[in-house]
C-alpha positions, 0 to 999 in steps of 0.5 A, spaced: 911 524 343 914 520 337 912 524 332 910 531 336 903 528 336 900 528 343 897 524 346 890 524 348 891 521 355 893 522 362 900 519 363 905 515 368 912 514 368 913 506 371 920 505 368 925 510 363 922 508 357 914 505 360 908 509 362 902 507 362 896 512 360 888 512 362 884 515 357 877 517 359 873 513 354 874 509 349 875 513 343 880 517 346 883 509 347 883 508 339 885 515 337 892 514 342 893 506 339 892 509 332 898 515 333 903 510 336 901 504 329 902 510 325 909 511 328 916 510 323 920 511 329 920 504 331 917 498 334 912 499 340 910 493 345 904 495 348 897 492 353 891 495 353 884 495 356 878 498 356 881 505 357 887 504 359 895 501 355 901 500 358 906 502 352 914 500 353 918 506 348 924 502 349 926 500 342 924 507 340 928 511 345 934 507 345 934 502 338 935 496 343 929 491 345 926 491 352 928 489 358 921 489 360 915 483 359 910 487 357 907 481 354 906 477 361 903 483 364 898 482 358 896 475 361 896 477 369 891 484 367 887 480 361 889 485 356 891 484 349 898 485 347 901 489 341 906 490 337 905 496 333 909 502 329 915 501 324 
């Protein structure tokens, strides 16, 4: 993924370029959101939850900005929205 750093995840596409990854605690969480903050590749938009993120890598993978609104499913799964990378 992104910088050849995989992910600590299990993983499901939803969309082209938005899947959504589980994890099997929250450590494993942490260490996944780190790797995609680090990234200089782009801007990430993503939600997460306990042990679970929702990771749109539309702008990433095509230099364009999201058709996807992430920012509302963050309010319909309570989770928290994120915008990360550079």
């Amino acid at each position: 993924m992104g910088d050849g750093v995989p992910l600590t995840s299990e993983q499901k596409l939803c969309f082209e370029n938005v899947q959504l990854d589980l994890y099997p605690d929250q450590n494993a969480l942490q260490e996944s959101y780190q790797i995609l903050s680090d990234t200089n590749q782009g801007k990430i938009h993503l939600v997460h939850g306990k042990n679970w993120m929702v990771v749109d890598l539309s702008q990433m993978a095509t230099g364009q900005p999201s058709t996807k609104n992430i920012e509302r499913l963050a309010k319909e799964l309570n989770g928290e929205y994120a915008v990360v990378g550079s």
